[in-house]
C-alpha positions in Angstrom: -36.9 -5.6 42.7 -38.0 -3.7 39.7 -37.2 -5.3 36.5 -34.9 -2.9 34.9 -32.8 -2.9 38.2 -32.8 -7.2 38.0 -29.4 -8.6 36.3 -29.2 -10.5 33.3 -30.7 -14.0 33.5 -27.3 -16.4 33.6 -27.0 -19.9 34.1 -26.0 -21.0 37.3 -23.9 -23.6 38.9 -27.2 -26.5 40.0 -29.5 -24.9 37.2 -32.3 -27.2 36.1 -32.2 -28.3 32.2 -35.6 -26.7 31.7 -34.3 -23.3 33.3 -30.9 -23.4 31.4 -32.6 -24.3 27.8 -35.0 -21.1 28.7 -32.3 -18.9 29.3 -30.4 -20.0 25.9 -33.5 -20.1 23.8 -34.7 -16.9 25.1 -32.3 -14.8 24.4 -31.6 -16.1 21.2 -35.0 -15.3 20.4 -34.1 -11.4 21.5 -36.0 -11.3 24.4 -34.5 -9.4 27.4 -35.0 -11.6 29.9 -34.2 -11.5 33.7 -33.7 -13.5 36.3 -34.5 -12.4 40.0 -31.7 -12.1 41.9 -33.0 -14.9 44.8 -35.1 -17.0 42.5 -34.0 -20.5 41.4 -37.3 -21.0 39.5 -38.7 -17.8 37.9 -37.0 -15.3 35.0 -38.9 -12.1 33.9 -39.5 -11.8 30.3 -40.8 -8.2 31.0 -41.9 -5.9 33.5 -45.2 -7.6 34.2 -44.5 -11.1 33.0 -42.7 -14.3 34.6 -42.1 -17.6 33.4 -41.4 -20.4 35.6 -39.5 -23.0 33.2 -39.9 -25.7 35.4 -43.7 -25.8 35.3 -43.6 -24.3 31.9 -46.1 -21.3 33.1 -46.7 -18.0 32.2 -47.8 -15.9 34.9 -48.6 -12.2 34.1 -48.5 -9.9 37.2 -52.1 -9.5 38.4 -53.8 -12.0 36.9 -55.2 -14.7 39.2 -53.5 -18.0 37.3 -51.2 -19.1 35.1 -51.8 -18.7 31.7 -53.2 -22.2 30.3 -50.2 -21.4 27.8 -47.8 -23.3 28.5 -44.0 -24.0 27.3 -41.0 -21.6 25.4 -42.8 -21.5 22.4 -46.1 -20.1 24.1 -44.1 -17.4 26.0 -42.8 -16.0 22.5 -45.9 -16.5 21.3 -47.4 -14.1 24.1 -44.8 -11.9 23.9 -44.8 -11.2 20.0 -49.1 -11.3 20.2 -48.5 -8.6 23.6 -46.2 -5.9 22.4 -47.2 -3.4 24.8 -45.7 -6.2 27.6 -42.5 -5.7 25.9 -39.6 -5.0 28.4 -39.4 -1.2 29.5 -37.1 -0.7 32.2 -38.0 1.8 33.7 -40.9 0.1 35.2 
């Protein structure tokens, strides 16, 4: 599923602590973030980017690993360093 077409990440019922405090912390930060519809373990930060709170891993889409990054504050870090990863939803 294309990002722009995944819903809203949302906490749900059985949500890890590490995936809740993502979500809340996040979006406070102004980041758009997604959650795939049949995932219990990843949200999309953008189009090409996931982060798996449980692990604490950044994965962007094509690389071949994780980012050695890891953690909430590393993600924003990435994201504010990355601006052209920035969320565009029509991708």
């Amino acid at each position: 599923m294309k990002y722009g077409q995944m819903p809203p990440a949302e906490v749900r019922p059985g949500d890890a602590p590490k995936m809740i405090r993502a979500i809340k912390v996040l979006t406070a930060a102004g980041i758009d973030v997604r959650r795939p519809p049949n995932s219990d373990h990843q949200l999309k930060v953008s189009a090409s980017v996931s982060y798996y709170p449980g692990r604490e891993t950044i994965v962007v889409d094509g690389e071949p690993a994780a980012r050695r990054a890891r953690g909430l504050a590393a993600v924003i870090a990435f994201l504010d360093a990355e601006p052209n990863l920035l969320p565009n939803c029509f991708t």
